[in-house]
C-alpha positions in Angstrom: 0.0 0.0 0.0 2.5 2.3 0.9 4.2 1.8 -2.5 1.3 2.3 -4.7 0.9 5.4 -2.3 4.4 6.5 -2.6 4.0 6.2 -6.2 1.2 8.1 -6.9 2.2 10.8 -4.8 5.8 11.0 -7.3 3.8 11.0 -10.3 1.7 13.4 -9.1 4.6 15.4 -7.9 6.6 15.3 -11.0 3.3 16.3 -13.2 2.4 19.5 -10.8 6.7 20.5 -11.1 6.5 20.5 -14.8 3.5 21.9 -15.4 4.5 24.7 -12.8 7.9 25.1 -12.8 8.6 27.7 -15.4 6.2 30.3 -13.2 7.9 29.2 -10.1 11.2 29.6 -11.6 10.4 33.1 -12.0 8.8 33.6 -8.7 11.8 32.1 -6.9 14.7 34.0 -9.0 12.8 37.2 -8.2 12.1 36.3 -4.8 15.8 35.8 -4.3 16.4 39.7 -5.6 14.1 41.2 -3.8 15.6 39.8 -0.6 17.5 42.9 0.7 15.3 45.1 -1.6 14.5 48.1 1.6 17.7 47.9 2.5 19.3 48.3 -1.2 17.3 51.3 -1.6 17.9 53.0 1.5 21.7 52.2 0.8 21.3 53.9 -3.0 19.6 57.0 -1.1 22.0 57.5 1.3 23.3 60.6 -0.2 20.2 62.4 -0.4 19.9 64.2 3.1 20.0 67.8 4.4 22.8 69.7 4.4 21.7 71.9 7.4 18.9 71.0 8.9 18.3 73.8 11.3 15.0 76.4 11.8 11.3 75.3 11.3 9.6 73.0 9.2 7.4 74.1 6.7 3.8 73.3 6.5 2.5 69.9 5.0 1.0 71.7 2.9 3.7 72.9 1.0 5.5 69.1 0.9 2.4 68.0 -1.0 2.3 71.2 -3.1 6.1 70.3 -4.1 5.6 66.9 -5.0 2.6 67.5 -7.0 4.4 70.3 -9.0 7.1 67.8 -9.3 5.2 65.2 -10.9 2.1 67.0 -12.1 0.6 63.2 -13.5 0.2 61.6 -10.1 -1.3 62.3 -6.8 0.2 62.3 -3.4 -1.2 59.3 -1.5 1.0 59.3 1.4 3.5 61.9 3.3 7.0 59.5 5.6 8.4 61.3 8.2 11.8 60.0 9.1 13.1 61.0 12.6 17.1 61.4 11.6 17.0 65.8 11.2 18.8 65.3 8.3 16.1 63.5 6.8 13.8 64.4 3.9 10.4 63.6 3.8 9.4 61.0 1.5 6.0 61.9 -0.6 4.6 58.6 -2.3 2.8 59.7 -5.7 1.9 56.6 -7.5 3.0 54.1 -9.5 5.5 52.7 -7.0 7.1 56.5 -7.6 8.5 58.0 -4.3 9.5 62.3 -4.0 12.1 63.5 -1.5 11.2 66.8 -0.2 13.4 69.3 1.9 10.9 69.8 5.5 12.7 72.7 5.6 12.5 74.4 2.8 10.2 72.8 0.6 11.9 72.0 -2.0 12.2 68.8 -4.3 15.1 66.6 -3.3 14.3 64.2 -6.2 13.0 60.9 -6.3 16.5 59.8 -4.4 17.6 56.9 -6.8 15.0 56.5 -9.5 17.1 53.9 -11.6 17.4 51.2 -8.4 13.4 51.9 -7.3 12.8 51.0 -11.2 14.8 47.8 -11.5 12.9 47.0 -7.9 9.5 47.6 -9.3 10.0 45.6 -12.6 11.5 43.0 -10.6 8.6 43.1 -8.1 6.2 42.9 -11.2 7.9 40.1 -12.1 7.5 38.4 -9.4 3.6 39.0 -8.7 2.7 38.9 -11.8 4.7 37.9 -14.5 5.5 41.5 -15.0 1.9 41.6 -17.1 0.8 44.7 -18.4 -2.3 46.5 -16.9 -5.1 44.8 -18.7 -3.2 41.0 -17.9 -2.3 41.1 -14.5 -5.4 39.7 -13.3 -5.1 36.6 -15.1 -0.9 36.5 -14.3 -2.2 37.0 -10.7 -4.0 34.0 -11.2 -1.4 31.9 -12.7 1.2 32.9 -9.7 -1.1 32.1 -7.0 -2.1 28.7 -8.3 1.5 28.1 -9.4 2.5 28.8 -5.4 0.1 26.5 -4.3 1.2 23.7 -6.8 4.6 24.4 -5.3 3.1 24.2 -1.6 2.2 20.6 -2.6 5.2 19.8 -4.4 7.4 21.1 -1.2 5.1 19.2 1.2 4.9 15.9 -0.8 9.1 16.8 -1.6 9.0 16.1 2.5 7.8 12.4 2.1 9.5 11.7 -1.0 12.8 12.6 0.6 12.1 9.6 2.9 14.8 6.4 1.7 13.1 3.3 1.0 15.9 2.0 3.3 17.2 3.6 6.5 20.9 3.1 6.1 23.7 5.8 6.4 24.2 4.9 3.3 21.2 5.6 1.6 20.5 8.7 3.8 24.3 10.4 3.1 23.0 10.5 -0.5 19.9 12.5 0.3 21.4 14.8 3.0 25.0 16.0 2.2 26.2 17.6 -1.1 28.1 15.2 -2.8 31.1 16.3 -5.1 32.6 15.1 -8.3 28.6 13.9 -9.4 27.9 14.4 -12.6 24.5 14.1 -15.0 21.8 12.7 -13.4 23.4 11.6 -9.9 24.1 15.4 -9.4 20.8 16.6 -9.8 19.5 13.9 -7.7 21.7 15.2 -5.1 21.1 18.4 -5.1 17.0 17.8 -5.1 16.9 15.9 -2.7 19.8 17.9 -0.2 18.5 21.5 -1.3 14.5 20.5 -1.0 15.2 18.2 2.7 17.4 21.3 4.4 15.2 24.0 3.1 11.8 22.2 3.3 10.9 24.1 7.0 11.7 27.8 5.8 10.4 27.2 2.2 6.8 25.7 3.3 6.5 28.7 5.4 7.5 31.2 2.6 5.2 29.6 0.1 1.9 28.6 2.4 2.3 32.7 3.0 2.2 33.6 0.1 -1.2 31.2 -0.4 -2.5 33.9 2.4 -1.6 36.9 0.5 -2.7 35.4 -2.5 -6.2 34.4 -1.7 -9.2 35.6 0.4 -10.0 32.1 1.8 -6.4 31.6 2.5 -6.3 34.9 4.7 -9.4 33.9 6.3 -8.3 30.6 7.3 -5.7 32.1 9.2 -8.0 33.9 11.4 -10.4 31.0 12.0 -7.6 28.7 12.7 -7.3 30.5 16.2 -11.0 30.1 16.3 -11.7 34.4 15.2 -13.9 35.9 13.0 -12.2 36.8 9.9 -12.6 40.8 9.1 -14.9 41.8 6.3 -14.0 42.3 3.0 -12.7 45.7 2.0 -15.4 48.2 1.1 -18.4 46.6 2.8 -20.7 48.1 5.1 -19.4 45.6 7.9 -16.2 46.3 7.1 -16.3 50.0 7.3 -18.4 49.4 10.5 -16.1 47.3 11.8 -12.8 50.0 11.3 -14.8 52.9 12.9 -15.3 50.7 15.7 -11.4 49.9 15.9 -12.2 45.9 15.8 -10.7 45.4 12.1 -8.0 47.9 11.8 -4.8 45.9 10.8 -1.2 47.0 10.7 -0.2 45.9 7.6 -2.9 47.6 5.3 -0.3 46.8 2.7 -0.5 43.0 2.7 -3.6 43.0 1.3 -5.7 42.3 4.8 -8.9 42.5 4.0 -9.4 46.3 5.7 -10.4 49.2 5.1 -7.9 52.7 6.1 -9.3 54.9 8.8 -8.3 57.3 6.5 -12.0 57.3 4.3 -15.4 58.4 4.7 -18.1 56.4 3.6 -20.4 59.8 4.0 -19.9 63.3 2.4 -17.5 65.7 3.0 -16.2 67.8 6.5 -17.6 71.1 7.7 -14.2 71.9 9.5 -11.1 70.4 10.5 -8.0 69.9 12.1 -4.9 71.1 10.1 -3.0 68.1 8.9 0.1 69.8 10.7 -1.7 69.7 13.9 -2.4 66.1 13.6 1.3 65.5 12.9 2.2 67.3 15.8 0.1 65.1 17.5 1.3 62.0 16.1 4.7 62.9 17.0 4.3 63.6 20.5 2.4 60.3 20.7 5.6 58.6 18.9 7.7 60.1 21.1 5.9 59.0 24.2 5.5 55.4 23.4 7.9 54.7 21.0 10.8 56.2 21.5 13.2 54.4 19.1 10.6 55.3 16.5 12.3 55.6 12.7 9.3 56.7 10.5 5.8 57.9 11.0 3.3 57.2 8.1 -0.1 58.7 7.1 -2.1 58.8 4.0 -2.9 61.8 2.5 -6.6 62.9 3.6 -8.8 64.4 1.4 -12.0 66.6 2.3 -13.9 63.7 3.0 -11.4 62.3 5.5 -13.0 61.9 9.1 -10.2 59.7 10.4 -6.5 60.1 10.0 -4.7 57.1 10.8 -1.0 57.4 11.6 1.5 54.5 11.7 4.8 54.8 13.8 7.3 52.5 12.9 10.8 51.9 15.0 11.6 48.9 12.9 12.8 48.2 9.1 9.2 48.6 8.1 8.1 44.8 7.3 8.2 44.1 11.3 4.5 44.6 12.4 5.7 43.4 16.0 7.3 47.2 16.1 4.8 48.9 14.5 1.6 51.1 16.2 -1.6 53.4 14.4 -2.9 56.1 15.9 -6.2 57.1 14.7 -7.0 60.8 15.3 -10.3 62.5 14.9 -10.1 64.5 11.8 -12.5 67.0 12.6 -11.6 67.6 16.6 -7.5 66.1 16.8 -8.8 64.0 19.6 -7.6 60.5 20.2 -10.0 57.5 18.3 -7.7 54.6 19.4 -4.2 53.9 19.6 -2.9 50.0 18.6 0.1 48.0 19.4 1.0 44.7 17.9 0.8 43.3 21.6 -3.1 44.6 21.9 -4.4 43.4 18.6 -6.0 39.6 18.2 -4.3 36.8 17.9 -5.4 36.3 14.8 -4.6 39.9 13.4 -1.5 39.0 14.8 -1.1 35.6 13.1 -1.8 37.1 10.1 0.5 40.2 10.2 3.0 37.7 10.7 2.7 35.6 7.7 2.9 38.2 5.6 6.0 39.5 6.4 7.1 36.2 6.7 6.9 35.5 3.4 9.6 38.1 2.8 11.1 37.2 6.2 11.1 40.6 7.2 9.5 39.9 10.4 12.7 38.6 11.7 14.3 41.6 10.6 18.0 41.0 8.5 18.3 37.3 9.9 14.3 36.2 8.9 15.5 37.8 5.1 18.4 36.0 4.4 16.7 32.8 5.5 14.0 33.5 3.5 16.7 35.0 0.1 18.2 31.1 1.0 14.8 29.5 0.5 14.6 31.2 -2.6 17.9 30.2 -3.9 16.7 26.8 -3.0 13.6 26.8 -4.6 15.6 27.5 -8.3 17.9 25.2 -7.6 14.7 22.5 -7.1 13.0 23.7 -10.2 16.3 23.5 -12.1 17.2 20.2 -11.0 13.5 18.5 -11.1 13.1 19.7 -14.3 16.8 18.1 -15.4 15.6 15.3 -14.1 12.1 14.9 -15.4 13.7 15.3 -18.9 16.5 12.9 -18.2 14.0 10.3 -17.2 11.5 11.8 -20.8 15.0 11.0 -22.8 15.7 7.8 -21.5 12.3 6.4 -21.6 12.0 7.8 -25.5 15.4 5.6 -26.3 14.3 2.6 -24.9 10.9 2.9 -27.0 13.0 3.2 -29.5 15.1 0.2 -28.6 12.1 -2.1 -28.5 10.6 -1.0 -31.5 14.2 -1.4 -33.0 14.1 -5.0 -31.9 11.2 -6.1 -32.7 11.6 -4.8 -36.4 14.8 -6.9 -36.5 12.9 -10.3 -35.2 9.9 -10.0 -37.5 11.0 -12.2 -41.1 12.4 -10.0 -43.9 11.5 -10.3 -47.4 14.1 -12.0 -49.4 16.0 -10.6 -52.3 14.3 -11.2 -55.7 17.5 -13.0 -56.9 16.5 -15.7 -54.5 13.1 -16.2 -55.6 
């Protein structure tokens, strides 16, 4: 029984890793460049900082005014606040497109390194979807996420296969340890089977998050696996219900939670408000108070409909919900809606901000990305190999068709010459 099982399960793993494997070639190549991808751009904008940054900051107004002047076809979404003095602030206006403003002049800084932030969106493209165009990426979204959860399968059923037929040292040494001097098809059965065994724990969890991000029901799941409610789609009535109440604000608005930003209205627009400088002052002093170590502070850009302003203070690398809090400030008063830590939220929220920065690994911070840049690495190195192999094993099984058919053509009588007749 547990032959026939084993056997199915190969065949079934070998059809899934062809069928795949170009798509998660292309994922795991990309997910291997992307592994230091905040820090490379950081690194590449190092030399874009203040000179002397001394006397008053000039209003937020003015930052926006700057960046939209700058790039007249796109619309500021979202003002960074760094807390280095020498820091500019960092405008986001679209299209993965990021403008560096002087807080204490006003004036454009640039978009810091436009050349690297390019490579890292086509490369990002690439890796979500297939670096489709516009009108495609909804079916290239498709094909990644079903092409992750084919690998999910092949890395879990990779875990049994791995298993010798025969426990001896022997046997296992040849499935464990990188052998050198292999050649052909020994050599990419080595490095399967060693790659896939020693990088099966931090490649399952890189790929089943993914699934998360990926899908609805996946994200869900994660919630109700510690027995929660999972939070209403974005844009519902629940769902907005559910934010103004403070029960389904999520940290990582980014990963694709289904959420909706305290920073929209579902009604019309505000008689009066607070100054967006005020709320920053705010926000600030908040930082300051519980978050001391605090490196950027985040808000979306509110527009006249705005009655919520969410702020998100950040004393980590950005990808590391665990030191991340929101504020939430009254637009129309500046008075306190809620203030969130990691440590306060749900388990589930919490689960669920985890695996999504542990599909990057940025949750552990430097450590969790080069683990997760190695299961990358690996995951090529499986798709390369398994699909040497699976042709290997097409080839040989072609010849010996060929063989057969050969032999059988020389054992059937042959006609003799007419001389003979």
């Amino acid at each position: 029984m547990l032959v026939l099982l084993r056997k199915a399960l190969f065949w079934t793993h070998l059809t899934v890793g062809v069928a795949a494997g170009i798509v998660i070639f292309i994922m795991s190549v990309t997910g291997v460049l992307l592994t230091y991808q905040k820090q490379m751009v950081a690194f590449a904008d190092r030399s874009v900082r203040i000179a002397d940054p001394a006397g008053g900051l000039v209003p937020t107004a003015a930052l926006l005014a700057t960046a939209a002047g700058s790039a007249p076809d796109a619309k500021p979404a979202s003002l960074t606040f760094r807390r280095a003095a020498d820091a500019p602030v960092a405008v986001a206006i679209g299209s993965g497109r990021t403008m560096l403003v002087n807080p204490y002049s006003g004036t454009a800084m640039g978009e810091g390194s436009p050349g690297v932030r390019k490579v890292f969106r086509f490369i990002t493209d690439a890796h979500r979807w297939l670096a489709m165009n516009d009108a495609s990426r909804d079916t290239a979204r498709k094909i990644t996420g079903a092409a992750n959860l084919g690998f999910l399968f092949l890395v879990l059923s990779g875990m049994f296969l791995w298993l010798p037929r025969v426990w001896r040292w022997t046997n296992v040494r040849a499935v464990l340890l990188f052998k050198g001097g292999l050649r052909g098809k020994a050599r990419d059965f080595n490095w399967h089977h060693v790659a896939g065994i020693w990088c099966a724990l931090p490649l399952a969890l890189v790929v089943a998050s993914g699934a998360v991000i990926s899908y609805p029901w996946a994200s869900a799941l994660v919630y109700r696996a510690v027995g929660e409610k999972p939070p209403a789609p974005a844009g519902s009535v629940a769902g907005v219900a559910a934010v103004t109440s403070g029960a389904a604000r999520d940290g990582d608005r980014a990963a694709g939670v289904a959420s909706v930003s305290d920073s929209t209205s579902t009604s019309g627009a505000l008689k009066a408000s607070v100054p967006l400088d005020a709320l920053v002052a705010t926000a600030r002093a908040h930082a300051d108070g519980v978050a001391p170590a605090w490196r950027t502070i985040s808000v979306p850009v509110p527009d006249g409909k705005t009655k919520r302003v969410t702020f998100t203070i950040d004393e980590g690398s950005g990808g590391q919900p665990q030191l991340r809090q929101t504020l939430v400030l009254d637009r129309a008063t500046g008075d306190f809606v809620s203030a969130e830590s990691f440590a306060t939220q749900s388990r589930g929220r919490r689960l669920r901000s985890f695996m999504r920065f542990a599909h990057t690994g940025e949750f552990g911070g430097i450590p969790g990305q080069t683990i997760a840049g190695i299961a990358s690495l690996a995951a090529a190195l499986l798709v390369w190999t398994g699909l040497a192999l699976s042709l290997r094993r097409l080839r040989a099984r072609v010849q010996r068709s060929a063989k057969r058919q050969g032999a059988g053509f020389r054992n059937q009588p042959q006609p003799q010459p007419l001389a003979d007749l």
